[in-house]
TORKOL-4160 file (C-alpha; in steps of 0.2 Angstrom, whole numbers, padded with zeros to 4 digits, m for minus):
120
<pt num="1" X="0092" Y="m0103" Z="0035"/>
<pt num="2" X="0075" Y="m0099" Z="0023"/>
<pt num="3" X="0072" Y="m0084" Z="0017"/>
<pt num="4" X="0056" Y="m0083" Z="0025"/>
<pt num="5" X="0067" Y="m0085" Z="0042"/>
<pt num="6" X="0077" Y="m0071" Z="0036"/>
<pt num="7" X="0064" Y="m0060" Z="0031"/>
<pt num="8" X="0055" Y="m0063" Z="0050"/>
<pt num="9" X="0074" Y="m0059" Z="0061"/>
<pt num="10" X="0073" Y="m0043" Z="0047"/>
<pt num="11" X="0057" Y="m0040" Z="0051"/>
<pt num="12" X="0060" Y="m0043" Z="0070"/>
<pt num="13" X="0075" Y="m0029" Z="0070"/>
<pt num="14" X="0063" Y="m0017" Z="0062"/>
<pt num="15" X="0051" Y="m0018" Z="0075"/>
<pt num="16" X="0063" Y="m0018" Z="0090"/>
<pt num="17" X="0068" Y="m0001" Z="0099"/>
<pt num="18" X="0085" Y="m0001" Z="0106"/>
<pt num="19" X="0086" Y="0004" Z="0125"/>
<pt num="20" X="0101" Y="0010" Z="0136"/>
<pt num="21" X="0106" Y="0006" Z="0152"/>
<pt num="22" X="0094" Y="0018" Z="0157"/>
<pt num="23" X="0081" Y="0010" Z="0151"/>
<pt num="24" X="0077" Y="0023" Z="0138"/>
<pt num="25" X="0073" Y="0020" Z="0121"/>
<pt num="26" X="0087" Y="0024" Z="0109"/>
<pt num="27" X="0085" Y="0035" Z="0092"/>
<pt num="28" X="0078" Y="0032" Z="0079"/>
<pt num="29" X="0061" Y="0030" Z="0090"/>
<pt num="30" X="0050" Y="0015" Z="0086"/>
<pt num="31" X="0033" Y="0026" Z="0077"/>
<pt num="32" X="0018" Y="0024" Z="0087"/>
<pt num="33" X="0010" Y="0015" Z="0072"/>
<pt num="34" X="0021" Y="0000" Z="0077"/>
<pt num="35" X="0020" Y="m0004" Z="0094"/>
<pt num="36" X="0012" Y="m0020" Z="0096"/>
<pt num="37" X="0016" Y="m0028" Z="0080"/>
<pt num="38" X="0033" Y="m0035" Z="0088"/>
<pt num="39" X="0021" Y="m0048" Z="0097"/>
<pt num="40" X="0012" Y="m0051" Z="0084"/>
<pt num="41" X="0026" Y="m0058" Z="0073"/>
<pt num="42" X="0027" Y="m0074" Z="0079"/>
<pt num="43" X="0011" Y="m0077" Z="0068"/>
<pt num="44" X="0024" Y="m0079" Z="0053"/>
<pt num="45" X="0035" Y="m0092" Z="0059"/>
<pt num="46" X="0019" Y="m0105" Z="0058"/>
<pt num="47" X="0019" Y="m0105" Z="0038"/>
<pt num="48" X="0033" Y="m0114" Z="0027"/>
<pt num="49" X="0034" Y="m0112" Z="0009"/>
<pt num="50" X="0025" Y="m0127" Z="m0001"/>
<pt num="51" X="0032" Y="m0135" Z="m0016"/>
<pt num="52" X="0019" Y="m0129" Z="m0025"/>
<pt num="53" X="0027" Y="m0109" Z="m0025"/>
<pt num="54" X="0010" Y="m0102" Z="m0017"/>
<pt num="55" X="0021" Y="m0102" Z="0003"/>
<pt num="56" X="0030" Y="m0084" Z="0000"/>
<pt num="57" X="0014" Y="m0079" Z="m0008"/>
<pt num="58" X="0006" Y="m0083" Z="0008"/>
<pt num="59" X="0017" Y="m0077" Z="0020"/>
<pt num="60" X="0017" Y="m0060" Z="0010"/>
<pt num="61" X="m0001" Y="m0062" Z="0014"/>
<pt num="62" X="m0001" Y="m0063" Z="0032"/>
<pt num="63" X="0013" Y="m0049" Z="0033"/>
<pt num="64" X="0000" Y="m0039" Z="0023"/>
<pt num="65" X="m0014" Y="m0042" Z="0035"/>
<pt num="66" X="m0003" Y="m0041" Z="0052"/>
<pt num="67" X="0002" Y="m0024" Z="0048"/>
<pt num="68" X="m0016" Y="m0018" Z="0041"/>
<pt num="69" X="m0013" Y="m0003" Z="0032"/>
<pt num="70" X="m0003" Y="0006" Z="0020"/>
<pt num="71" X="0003" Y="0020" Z="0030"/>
<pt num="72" X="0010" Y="0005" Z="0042"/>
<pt num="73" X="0020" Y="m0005" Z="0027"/>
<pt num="74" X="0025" Y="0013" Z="0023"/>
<pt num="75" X="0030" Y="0016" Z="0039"/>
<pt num="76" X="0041" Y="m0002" Z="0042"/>
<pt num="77" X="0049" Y="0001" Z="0024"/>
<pt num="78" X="0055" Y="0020" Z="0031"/>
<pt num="79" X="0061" Y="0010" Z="0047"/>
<pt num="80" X="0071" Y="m0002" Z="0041"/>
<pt num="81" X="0079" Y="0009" Z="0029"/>
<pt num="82" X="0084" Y="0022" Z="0045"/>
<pt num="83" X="0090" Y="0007" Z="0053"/>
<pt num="84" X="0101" Y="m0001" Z="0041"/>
<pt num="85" X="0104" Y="0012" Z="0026"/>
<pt num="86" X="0100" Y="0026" Z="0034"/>
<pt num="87" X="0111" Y="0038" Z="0024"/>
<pt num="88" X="0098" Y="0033" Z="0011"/>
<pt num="89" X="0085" Y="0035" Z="0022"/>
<pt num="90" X="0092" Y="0055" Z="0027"/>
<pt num="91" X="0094" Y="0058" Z="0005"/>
<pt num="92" X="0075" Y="0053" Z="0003"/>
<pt num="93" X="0069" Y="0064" Z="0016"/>
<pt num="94" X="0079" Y="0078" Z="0013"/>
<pt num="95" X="0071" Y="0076" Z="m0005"/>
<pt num="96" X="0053" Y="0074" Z="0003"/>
<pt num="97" X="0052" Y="0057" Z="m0004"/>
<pt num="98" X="0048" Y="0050" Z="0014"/>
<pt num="99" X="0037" Y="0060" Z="0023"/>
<pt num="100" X="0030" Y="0061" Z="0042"/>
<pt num="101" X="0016" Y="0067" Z="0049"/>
<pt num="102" X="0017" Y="0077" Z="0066"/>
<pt num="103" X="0022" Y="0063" Z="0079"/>
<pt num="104" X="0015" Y="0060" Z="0097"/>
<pt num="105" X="0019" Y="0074" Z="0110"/>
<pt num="106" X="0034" Y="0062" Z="0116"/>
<pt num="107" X="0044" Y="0067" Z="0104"/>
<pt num="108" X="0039" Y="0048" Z="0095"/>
<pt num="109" X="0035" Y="0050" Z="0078"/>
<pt num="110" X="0017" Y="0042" Z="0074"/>
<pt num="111" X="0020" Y="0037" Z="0056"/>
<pt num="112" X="0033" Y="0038" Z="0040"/>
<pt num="113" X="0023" Y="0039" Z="0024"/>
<pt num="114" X="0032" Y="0037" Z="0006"/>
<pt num="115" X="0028" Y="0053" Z="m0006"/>
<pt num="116" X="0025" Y="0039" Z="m0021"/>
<pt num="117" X="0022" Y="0056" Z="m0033"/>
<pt num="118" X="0039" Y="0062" Z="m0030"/>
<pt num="119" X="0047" Y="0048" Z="m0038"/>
<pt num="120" X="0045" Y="0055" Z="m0053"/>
């Protein structure tokens, strides 16, 4: 397996919400910034790197315009740090290095956004 194939399952397990048999969505909640992407990532698996070295460089490119903004990026970075290291992910908010903005009335948070002041 390539690392951009890696990087797109990675990518894939951040923007999945885990249900249970309920049907219910499992914490931590999928932030309302990302639903919608999941559909989108198929987009990525079109590109292969070139011998050239200009293919991560793309598909960096077209991760950059899937997800649009900053506070998105943010946002999966927080995620995929909640889901796989989230002891890490607990530190950094309890140090206000990962921030979040009032989430939907659901209970959902909308956003995760990285306090890049406070790494100093």
């Amino acid at each position: 397996m390539d690392i951009l194939r890696t990087l797109e399952h990675l990518l894939g397990d951040v923007l999945d919400e885990k249900r249970d048999a309920n049907g219910e969505p499992l914490p931590p909640l999928l932030p309302t910034v990302l639903l919608g992407i999941r559909a989108r990532l198929e987009e990525l698996t079109s590109l292969q790197l070139e011998p050239t070295g200009n293919g991560l460089e793309s598909w960096l490119e077209k991760v950059r315009s899937l997800t649009g903004t900053p506070e998105t990026r943010e946002t999966m970075a927080v995620r995929l740090l909640q889901l796989k290291l989230p002891r890490v992910a607990e530190t950094l908010a309890l140090a206000g290095a990962i921030t979040m903005p009032q989430g939907a009335p659901n209970g959902r948070p909308h956003s995760f956004r990285i306090n890049w002041a406070h790494r100093n």
